[in-house]
KEVO-161952 format. One line per 2 residues: for each residue x, y, z of C-alpha. Coordinates in Angstrom, 2 decimals, always signed. Layout:
N
X/Y/Z  ...
***
This chain:
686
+57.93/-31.39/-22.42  +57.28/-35.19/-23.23
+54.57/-35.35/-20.08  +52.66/-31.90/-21.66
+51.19/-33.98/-24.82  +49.29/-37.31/-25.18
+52.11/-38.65/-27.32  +54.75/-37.99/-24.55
+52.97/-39.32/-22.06  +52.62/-42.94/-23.55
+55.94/-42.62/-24.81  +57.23/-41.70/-20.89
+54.79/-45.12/-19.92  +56.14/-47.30/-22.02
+59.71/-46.51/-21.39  +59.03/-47.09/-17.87
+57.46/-50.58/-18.58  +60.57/-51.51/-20.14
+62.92/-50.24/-17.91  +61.14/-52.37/-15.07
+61.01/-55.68/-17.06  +64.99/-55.29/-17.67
+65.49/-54.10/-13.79  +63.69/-57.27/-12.86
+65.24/-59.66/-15.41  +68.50/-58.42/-14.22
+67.41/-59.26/-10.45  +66.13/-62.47/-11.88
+69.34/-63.33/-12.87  +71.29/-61.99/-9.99
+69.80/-64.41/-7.52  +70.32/-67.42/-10.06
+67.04/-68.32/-10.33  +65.39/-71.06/-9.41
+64.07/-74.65/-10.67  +61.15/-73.14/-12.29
+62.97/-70.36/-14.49  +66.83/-70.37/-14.33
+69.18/-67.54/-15.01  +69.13/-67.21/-18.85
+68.03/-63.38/-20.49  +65.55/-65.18/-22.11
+63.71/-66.56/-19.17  +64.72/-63.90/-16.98
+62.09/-61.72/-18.98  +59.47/-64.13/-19.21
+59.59/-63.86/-15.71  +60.10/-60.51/-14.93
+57.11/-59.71/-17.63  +54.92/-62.47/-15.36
+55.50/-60.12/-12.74  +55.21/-57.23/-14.00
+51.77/-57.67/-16.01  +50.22/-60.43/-14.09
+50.83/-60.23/-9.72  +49.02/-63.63/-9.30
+52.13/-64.98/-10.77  +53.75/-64.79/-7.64
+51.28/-67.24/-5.54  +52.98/-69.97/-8.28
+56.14/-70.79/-5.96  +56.04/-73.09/-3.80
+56.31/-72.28/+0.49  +59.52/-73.39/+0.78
+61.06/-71.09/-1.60  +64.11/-68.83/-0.34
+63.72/-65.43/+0.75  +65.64/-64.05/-2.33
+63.13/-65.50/-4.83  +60.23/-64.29/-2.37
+61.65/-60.57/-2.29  +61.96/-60.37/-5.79
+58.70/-61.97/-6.75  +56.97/-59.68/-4.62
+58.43/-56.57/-5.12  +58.04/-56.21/-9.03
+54.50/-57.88/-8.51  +53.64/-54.96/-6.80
+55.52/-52.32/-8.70  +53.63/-54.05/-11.98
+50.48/-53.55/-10.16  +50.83/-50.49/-9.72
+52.25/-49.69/-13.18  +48.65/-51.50/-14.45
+46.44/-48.91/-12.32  +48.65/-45.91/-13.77
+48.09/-47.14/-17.22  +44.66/-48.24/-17.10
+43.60/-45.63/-15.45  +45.26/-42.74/-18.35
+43.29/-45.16/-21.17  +39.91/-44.50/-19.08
+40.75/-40.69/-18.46  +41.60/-40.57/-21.99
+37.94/-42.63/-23.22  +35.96/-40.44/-20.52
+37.33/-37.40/-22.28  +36.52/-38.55/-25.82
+33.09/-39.60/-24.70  +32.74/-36.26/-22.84
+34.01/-34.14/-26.01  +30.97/-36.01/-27.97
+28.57/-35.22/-25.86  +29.10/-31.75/-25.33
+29.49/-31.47/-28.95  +26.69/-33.28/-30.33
+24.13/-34.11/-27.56  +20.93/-32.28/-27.71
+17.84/-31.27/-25.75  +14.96/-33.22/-27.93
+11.82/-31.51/-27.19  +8.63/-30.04/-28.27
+6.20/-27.51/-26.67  +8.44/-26.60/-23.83
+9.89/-22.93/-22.77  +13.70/-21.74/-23.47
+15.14/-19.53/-20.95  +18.01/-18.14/-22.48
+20.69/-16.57/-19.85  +21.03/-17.09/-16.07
+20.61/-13.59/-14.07  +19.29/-13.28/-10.60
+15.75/-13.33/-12.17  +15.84/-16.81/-13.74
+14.89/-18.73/-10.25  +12.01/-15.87/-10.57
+11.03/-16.99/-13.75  +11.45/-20.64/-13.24
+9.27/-19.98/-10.30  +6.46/-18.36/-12.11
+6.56/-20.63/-14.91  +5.69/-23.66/-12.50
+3.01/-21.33/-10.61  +1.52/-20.43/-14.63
+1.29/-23.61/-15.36  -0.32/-24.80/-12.04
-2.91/-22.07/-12.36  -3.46/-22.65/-16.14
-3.95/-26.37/-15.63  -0.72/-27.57/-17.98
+2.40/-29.49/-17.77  +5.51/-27.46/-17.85
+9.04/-28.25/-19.51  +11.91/-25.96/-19.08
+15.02/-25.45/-20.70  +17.35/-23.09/-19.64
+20.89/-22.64/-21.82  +23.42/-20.13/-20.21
+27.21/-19.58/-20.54  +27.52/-20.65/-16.90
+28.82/-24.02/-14.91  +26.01/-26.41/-15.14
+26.13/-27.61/-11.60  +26.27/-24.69/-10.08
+23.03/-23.42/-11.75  +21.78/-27.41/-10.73
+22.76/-26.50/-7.46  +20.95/-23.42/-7.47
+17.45/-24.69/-8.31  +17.67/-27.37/-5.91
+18.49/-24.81/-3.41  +15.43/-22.84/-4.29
+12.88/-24.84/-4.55  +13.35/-28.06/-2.19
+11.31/-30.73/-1.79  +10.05/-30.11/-5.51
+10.38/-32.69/-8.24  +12.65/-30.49/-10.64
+14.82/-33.25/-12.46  +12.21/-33.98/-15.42
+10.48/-30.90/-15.55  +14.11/-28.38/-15.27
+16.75/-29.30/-17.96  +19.99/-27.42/-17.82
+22.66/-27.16/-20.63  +26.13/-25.06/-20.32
+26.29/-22.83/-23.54  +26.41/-19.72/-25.21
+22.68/-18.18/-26.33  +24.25/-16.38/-28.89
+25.44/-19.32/-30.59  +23.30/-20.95/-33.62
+24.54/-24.59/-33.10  +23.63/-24.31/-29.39
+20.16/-22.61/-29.40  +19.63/-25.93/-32.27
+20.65/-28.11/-29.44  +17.86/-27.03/-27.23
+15.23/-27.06/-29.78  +14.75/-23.67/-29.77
+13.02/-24.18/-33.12  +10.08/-25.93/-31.56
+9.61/-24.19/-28.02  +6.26/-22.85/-27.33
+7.78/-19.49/-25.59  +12.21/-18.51/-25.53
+12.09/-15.79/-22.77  +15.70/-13.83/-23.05
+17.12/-12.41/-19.44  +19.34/-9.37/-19.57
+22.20/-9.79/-18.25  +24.09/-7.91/-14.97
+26.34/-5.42/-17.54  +25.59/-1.80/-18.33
+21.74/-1.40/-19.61  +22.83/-0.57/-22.63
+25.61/-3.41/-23.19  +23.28/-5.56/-21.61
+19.91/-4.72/-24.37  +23.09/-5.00/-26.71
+23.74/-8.73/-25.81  +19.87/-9.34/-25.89
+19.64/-8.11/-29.66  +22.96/-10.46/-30.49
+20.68/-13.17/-28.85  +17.54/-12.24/-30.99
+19.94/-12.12/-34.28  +20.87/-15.81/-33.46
+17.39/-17.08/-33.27  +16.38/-15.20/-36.38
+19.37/-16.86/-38.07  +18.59/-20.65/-37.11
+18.05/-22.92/-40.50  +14.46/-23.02/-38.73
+12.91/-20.11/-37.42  +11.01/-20.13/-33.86
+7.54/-19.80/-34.52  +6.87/-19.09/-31.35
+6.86/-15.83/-29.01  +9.88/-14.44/-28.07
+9.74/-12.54/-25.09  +13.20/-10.56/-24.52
+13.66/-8.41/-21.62  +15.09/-5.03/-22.43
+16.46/-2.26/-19.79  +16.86/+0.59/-22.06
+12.85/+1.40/-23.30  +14.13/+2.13/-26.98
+15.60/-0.74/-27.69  +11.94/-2.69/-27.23
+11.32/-1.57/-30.99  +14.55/-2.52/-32.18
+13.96/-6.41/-30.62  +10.81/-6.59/-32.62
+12.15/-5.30/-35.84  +15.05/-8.16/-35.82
+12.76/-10.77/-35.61  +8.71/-11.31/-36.27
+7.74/-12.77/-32.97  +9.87/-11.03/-30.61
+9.15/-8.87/-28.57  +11.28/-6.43/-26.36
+9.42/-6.32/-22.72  +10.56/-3.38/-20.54
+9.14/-4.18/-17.70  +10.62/-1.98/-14.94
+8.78/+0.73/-15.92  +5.65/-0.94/-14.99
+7.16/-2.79/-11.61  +8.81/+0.79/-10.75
+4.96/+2.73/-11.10  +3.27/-0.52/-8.61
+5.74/-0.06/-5.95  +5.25/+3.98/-6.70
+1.35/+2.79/-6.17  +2.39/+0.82/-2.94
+4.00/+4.04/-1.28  +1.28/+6.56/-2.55
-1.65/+4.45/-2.45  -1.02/+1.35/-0.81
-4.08/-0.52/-1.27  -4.22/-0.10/-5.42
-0.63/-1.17/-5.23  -1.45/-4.09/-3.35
-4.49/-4.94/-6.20  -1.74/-5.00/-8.94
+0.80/-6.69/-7.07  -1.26/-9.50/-6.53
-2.88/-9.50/-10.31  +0.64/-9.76/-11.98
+2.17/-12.60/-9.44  +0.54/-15.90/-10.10
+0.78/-16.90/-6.09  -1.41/-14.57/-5.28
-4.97/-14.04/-5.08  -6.59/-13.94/-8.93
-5.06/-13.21/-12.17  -6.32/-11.97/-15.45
-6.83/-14.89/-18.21  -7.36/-14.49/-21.86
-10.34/-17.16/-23.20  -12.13/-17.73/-26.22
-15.87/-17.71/-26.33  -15.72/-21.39/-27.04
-13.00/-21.90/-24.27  -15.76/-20.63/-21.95
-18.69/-22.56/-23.11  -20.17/-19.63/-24.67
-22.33/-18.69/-27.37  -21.36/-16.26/-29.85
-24.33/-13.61/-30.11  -24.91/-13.84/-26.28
-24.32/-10.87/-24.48  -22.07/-9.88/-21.85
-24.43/-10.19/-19.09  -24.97/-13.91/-19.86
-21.13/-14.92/-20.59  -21.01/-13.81/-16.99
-23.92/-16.05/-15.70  -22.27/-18.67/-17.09
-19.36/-18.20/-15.62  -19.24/-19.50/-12.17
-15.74/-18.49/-10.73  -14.79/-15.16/-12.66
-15.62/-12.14/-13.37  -15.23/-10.58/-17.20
-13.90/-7.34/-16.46  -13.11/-6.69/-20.61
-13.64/-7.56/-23.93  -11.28/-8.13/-26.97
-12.36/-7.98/-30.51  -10.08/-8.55/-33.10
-6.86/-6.72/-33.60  -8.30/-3.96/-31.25
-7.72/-2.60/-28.15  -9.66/-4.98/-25.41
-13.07/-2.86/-24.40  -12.63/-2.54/-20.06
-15.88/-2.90/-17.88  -17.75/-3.65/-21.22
-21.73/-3.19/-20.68  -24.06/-5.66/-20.19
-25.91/-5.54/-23.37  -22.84/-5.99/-25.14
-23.61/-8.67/-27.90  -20.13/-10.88/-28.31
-19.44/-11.78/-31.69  -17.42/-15.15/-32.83
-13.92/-13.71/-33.03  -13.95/-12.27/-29.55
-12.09/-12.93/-26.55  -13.15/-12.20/-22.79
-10.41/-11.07/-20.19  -11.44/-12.61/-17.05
-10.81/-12.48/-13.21  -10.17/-15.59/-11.40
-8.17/-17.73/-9.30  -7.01/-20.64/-11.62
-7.60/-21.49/-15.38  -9.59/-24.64/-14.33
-12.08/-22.28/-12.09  -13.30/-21.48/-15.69
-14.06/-24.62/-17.15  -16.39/-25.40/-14.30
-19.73/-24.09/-15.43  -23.22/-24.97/-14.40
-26.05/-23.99/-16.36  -28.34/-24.94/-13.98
-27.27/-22.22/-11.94  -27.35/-19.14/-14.63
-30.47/-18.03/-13.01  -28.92/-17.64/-9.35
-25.81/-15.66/-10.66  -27.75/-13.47/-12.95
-28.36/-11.38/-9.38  -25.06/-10.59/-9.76
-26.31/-8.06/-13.00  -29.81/-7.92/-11.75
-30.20/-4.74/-9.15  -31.52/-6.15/-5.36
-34.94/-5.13/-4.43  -35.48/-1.52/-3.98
-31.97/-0.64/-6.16  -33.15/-1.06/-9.56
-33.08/+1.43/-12.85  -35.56/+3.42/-11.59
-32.98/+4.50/-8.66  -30.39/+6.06/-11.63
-31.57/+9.42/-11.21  -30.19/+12.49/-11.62
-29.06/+13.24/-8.35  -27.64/+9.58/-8.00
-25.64/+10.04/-11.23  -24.57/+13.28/-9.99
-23.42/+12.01/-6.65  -21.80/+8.81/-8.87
-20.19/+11.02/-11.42  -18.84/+13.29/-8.37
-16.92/+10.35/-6.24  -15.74/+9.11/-9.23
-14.17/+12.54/-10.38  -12.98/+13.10/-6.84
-10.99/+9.81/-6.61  -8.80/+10.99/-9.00
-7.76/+14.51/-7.20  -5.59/+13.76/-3.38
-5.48/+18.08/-1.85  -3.21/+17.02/+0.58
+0.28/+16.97/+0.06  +2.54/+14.52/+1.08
+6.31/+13.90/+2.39  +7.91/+10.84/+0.69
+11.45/+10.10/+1.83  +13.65/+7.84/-0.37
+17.01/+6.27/+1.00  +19.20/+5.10/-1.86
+20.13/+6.35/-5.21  +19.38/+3.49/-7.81
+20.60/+3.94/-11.37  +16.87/+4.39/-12.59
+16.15/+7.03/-10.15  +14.87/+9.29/-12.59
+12.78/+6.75/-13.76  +11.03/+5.74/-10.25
+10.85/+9.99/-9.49  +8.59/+10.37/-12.71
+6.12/+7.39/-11.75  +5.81/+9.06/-8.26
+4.97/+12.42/-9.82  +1.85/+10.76/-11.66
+0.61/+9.52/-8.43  +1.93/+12.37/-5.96
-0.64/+15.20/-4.61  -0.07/+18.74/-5.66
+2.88/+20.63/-3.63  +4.45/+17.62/-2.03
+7.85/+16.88/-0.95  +10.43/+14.20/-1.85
+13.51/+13.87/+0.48  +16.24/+11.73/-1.12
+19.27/+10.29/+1.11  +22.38/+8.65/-0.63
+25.76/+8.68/+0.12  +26.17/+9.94/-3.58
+26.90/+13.73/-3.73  +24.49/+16.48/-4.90
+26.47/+18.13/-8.46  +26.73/+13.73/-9.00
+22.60/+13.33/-8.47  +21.65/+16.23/-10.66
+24.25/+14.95/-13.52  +22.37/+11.43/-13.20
+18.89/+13.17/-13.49  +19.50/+15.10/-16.68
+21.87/+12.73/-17.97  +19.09/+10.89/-20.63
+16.84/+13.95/-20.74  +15.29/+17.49/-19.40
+14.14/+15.98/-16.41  +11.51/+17.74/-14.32
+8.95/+17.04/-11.77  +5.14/+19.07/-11.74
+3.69/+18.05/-8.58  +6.86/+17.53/-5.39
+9.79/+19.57/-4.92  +13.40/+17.50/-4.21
+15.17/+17.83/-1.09  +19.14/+16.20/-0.87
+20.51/+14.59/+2.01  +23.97/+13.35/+1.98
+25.00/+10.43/+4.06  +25.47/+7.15/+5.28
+22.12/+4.98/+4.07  +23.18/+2.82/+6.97
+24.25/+5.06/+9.08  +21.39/+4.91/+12.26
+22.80/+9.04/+13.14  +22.23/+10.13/+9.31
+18.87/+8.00/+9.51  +17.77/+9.87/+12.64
+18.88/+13.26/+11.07  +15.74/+12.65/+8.43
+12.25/+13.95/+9.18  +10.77/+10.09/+9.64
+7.93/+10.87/+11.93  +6.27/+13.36/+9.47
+6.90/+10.97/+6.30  +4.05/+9.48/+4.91
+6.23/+7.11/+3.32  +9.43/+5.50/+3.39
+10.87/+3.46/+0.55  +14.64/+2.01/+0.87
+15.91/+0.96/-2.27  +18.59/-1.10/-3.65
+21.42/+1.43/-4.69  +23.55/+0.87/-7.12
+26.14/+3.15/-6.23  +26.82/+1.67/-3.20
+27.62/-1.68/-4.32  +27.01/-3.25/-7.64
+26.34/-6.90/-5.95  +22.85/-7.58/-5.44
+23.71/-9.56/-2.31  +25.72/-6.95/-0.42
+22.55/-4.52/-1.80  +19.75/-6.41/-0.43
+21.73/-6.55/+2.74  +22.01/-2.74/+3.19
+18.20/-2.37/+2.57  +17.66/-4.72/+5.40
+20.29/-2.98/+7.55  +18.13/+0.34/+6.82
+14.69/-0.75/+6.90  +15.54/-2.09/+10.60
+17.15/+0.84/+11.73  +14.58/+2.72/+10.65
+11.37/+0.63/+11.90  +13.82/+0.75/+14.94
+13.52/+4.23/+15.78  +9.87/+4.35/+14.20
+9.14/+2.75/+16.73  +10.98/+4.23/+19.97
+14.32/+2.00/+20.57  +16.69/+4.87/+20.36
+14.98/+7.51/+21.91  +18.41/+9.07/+22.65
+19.17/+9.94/+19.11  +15.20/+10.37/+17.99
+12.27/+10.91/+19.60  +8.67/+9.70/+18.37
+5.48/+12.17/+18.34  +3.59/+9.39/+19.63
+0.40/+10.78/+18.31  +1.20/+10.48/+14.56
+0.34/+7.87/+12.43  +3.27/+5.47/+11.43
+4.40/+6.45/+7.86  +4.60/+3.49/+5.48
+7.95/+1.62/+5.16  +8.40/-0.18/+1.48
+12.09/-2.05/+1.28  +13.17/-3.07/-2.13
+14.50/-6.96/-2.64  +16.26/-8.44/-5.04
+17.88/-11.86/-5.00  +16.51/-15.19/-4.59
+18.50/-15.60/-1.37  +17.23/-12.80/+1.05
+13.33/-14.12/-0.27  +13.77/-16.86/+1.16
+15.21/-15.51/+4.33  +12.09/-13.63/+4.66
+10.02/-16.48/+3.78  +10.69/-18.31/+7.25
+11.27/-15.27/+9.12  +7.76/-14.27/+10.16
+9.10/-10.97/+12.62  +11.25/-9.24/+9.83
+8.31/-9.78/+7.36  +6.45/-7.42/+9.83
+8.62/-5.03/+9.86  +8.12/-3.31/+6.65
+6.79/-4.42/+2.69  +8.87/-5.86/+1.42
+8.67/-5.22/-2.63  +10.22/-8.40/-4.69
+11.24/-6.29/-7.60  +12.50/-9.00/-9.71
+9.90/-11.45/-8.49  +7.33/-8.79/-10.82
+9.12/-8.35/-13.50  +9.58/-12.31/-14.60
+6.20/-12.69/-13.53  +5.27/-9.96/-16.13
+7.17/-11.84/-18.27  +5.02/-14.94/-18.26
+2.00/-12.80/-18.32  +3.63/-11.23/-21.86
+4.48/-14.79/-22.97  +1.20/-16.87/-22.37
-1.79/-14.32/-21.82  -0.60/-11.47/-24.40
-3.76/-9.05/-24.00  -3.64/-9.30/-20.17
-0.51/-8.45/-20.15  -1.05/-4.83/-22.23
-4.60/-4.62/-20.48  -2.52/-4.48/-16.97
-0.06/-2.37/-18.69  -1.99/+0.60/-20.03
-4.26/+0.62/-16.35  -0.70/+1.46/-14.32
-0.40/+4.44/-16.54  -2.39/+7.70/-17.65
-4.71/+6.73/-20.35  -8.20/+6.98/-22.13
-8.77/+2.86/-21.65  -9.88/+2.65/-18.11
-7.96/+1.73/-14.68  -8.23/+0.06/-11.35
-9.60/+2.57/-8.43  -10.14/+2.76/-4.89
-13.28/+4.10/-4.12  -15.84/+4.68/-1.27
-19.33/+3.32/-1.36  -20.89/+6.31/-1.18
-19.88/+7.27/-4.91  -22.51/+4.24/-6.21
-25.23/+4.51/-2.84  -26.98/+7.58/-1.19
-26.16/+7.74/+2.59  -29.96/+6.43/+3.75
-29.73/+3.28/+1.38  -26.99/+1.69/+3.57
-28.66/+0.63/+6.76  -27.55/-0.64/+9.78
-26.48/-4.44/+8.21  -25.14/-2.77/+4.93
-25.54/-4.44/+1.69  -24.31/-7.81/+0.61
-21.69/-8.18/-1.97  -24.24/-9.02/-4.70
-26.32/-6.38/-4.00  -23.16/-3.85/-4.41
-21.81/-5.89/-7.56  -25.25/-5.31/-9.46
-25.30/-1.82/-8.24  -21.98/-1.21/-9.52
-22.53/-2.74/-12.26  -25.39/-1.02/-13.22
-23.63/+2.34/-13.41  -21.25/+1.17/-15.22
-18.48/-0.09/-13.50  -17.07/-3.73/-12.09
-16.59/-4.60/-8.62  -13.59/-6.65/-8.17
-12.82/-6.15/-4.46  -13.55/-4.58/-0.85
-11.37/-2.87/+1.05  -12.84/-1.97/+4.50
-12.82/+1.89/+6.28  -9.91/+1.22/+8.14
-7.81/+0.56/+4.55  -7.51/-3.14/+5.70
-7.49/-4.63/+2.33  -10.23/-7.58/+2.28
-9.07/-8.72/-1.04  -10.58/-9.51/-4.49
-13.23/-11.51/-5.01  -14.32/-13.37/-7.87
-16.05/-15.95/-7.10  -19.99/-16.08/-7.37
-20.24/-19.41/-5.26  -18.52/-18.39/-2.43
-20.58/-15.24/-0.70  -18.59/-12.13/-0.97
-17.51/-9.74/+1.60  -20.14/-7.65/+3.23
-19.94/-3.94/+3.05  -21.24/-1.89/+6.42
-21.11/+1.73/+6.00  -21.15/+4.61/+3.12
-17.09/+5.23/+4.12  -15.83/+1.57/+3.26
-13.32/+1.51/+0.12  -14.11/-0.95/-2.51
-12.12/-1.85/-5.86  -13.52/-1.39/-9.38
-12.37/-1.25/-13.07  -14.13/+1.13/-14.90
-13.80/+2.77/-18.26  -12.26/+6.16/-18.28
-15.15/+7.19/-21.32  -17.56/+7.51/-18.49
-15.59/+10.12/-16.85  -14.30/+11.58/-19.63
-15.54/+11.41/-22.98  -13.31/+10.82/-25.92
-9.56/+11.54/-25.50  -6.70/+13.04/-27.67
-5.23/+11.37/-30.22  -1.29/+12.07/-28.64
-3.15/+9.88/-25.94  -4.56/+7.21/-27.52
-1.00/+6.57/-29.85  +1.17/+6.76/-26.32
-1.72/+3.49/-25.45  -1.17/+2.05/-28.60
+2.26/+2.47/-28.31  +2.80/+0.48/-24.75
+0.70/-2.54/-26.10  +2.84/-5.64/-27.90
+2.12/-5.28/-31.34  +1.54/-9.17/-31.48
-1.90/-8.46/-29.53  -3.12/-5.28/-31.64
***
């Protein structure tokens, strides 16, 4: 028991050192010495102690010395030296430990301006990722802090792993700790961060929205409040108002609703899913940024149509006043007043801040109607034929067949956002290995749960299986999605592996490689193929594997949400303005539309119109043209940028993207409407 405390142990150590110095004064004296020291106790210790604590002693004797004196002098030299190493080294364990035991207990993270991540999921390499991409596109330095209850190095380990070649060590700091602690959110300044951003962790939603609220508690109890926003990711949509009640400036952000309805958008309607896919991840394309008039170099009492001119590398798509809702595809005439802020499209932060006046002229064409197009053009039958496409993008006749493989826990969730998109009379064929009586308790387990527009078909089997894959009705799909199901396996690793396995089965015999088991009508069209991913690994498996990439979209579910997350933490109004567009609403959305809903048929001649020419026209009747799509549905992209000529447009059947207002097409709205808006927006921004 003596070697189990500190006490013991010295006490075993110094017995030992004793029991050698009387072992080798005994020797001593056995071999009688010689003329240096003879064979007395007394000098038999001296020299056994030489020995023992000091080995150089040894090279005193002389050559000629017998081989009894050399054997002794030797051997207790060494067993000395080694007794040294043993003790010296338990007097720097013990120091090392001591030293250790202060730091963890009162080193600290001394920093000001930088952003808390509280918790390490599989979506904090996601948000450390969008963070640095934020940052890059707002033009600022970025200083991270994360503090989970997890081993340091492995989370190091981690973020080297996922980003290499990046400088990380000065702009990533990592500290091993419990977020629900006081003393340690103190020791990463959590009192002076500019944004804390709380990740849910891998329980139960509701044990996990349970552990976010314990983590919102702490902050609100710190000597020193955080008066910054607190961003907190919930899973359960309830608990969102329960987050900002505990604490001023949080705010509960459930954002797979939203990330569930764009990859509903991606099946259904492809191209608009594409659009807000690439406006909510900063790597892609443009993003929505939140400036001040003075930010933008403008003046107040100007009106819309010359903020724009002014602005060189964006387009202002809305307008926020003060503590109201921000004002979509706001007219021209628009006067701004002091207090207002302008929502604009566009590549980087820093695209904004270069203005030329010089050139306000030359970009008011894109407001001014081209020769030939102007007012006197509105007339009735081109309103008519406007209000007509407009009204008809929002009605699909034909119904569709949408099969789902997997059975996620949210199911019911990702089945209501496809019946808001879904044609009339469609059908939705769902295969898990999950059994029917199980499905239908899942579906009504949180509420009534009922679809208007598709009818639900089971299949039970194998979502791996390439027989119980062939059994499905592929060929007359018009979209596949494979998601990660949670039944099957509740690691995210072993689930992104199984949508893999299934997407290339299926693309497999899409495409004719096992005509034995299922055979391809080769004259229909190839039905979309969406595969859900999750974890940090299999992206960037699919980063440097260009084939598999091909194979299918690939939907980075968690790669959206912490991206949303930013976009809720640093550009607040952007955030609710891309919110309330994914979902029925009387504030205005993103469509797809064809050209012919803004042009007669004779005005596009052979070499079509120029981007400009289509902006102003657009713009004159109301709308704002953001992007071209092309007749074959080969998406072209956004464009944003007045210096750079935009995309031509050919013929009256190529799609184009606009935000409009939903007042033009339908004047006023309910009041149950307008509350559910109010309802979705953080109350920080309204």
């Amino acid at each position: 028991w003596l070697l189990g405390t500190k006490v013991g142990q010295f006490c075993c150590l110094l017995a030992l050192a004793v029991l050698l110095n009387f072992v080798g004064a005994a020797c001593w004296r056995l071999i009688g010495g010689n003329g240096d020291y003879d064979d007395s106790w007394w000098q038999s210790f001296w020299f056994s102690w030489g020995m023992f604590f000091d080995p150089g002693t040894q090279m005193g004797f002389a050559a000629d010395e017998t081989a009894a004196v050399k054997s002794v002098a030797v051997s207790f030299s060494f067993l000395g030296f080694l007794y040294n190493l043993l003790f010296l080294g338990t007097i720097v364990e013990m120091v090392r430990s001591m030293l250790e035991h202060f730091r963890k207990k009162r080193s600290r993270i001394i920093a000001n301006g930088h952003t808390v991540i509280l918790g390490w999921t599989e979506k904090t390499l996601f948000v450390i990722d969008e963070l640095f991409r934020s940052a890059d596109n707002l033009g600022a330095q970025v200083n991270i802090v994360v503090l989970a209850d997890f081993d340091a190095f492995h989370m190091k380990q981690d973020i080297d792993l996922h980003f290499p070649g990046r400088r990380l060590q000065n702009a990533v700091q990592i500290r091993q700790g419990s977020p629900f602690e006081c003393d340690e959110l103190m020791r990463v300044s959590a009192f002076s961060a500019s944004e804390v951003i709380i990740l849910a962790g891998d329980d139960s939603p509701r044990l996990a929205d349970l552990k976010t609220m314990r983590t919102v508690i702490a902050l609100a109890a710190l000597p020193t409040q955080p008066r910054c926003p607190i961003i907190a990711e919930v899973r359960v949509p309830e608990t969102a108002s329960a987050v900002s009640s505990l604490c001023s400036f949080a705010e509960g952000i459930f954002a797979r609703d939203a990330v569930r309805r764009i990859m509903c958008l991606c099946a259904l309607q492809p191209t608009l899913g594409d659009v807000f896919e690439s406006l909510i991840s900063w790597d892609e394309s443009a993003e929505i940024y939140i400036k001040s008039l003075e930010e933008l170099g403008v003046s107040p009492g100007s009106t819309v149509e010359s903020a724009q001119a002014a602005i060189m590398r964006g387009i202002i798509i809305a307008v926020r006043p003060v503590d109201e809702l921000s004002s979509l595809a706001p007219e021209p005439s628009r006067v701004l007043k002091a207090q207002d802020k302008l929502l604009v499209l566009a590549e980087t932060a820093a695209d904004l801040d270069k203005r030329d006046w010089r050139r306000a002229r030359k970009l008011m064409q894109w407001f001014t109607p081209a020769a030939g197009v102007g007012s006197s053009l509105l007339t009735r039958g081109l309103r008519e034929n406007f209000d007509t496409g407009r009204q008809a993008s929002q009605r699909q006749s034909v119904s569709q067949l949408i099969i789902i493989v997997g059975w996620p826990k949210d199911v019911d969730d990702v089945l209501t956002a496809i019946d808001g998109y879904i044609p009339a009379q469609s059908r939705v064929i769902i295969m898990a290995s999950i059994s029917v009586p199980d499905r239908e308790s899942e579906l009504h387990r949180n509420r009534t749960f009922h679809t208007s527009n598709f009818k639900i078909e089971h299949r039970v089997g194998n979502t791996t299986s390439i027989f119980a894959l062939a059994e499905l009705p592929l060929g007359d799909a018009d979209a596949i999605m494979v998601l990660a199901d949670e039944h099957f396996s509740s690691d995210r690793r072993l689930q992104d592996s199984s949508c893999l396995a299934t997407t290339i089965t299926i693309d497999g015999l899409l495409n004719g490689r096992n005509e034995e088991i299922f055979r391809v009508t080769a004259s229909a069209p190839k039905p979309r193929l969406i595969c859900e991913i999750l974890t940090a690994e299999t992206e960037r498996a699919l980063r440097s594997d260009t084939n598999l990439v091909q194979v299918a979209k690939f939907f980075h579910t968690n790669t959206l949400e912490t991206a949303l997350f930013t976009i809720a933490a640093r550009q607040t109004p952007a955030y609710n303005c891309l919110l309330m567009m994914l979902q029925p609403n009387d504030y205005g959305d993103i469509a797809i539309l064809p050209v012919s809903a803004y042009y007669m048929g004779p005005e596009i001649d052979e070499k079509g119109v120029t981007w400009e020419q289509c902006f102003a026209r657009v713009r004159d009747l109301g709308d704002i043209l953001i992007g071209v799509v092309g007749s074959n549905t080969c998406c072209k992209g956004l464009h944003w940028d007045a210096t750079v000529p935009g995309p031509a447009i050919h013929a009256a059947s190529d799609l184009i993207v606009v935000t409009r207002r939903k007042d033009l097409l339908v004047a006023g709205g309910s009041e149950r409407q307008k509350s559910q808006i109010c309802a979705t927006a953080i109350a920080t921004d309204v």
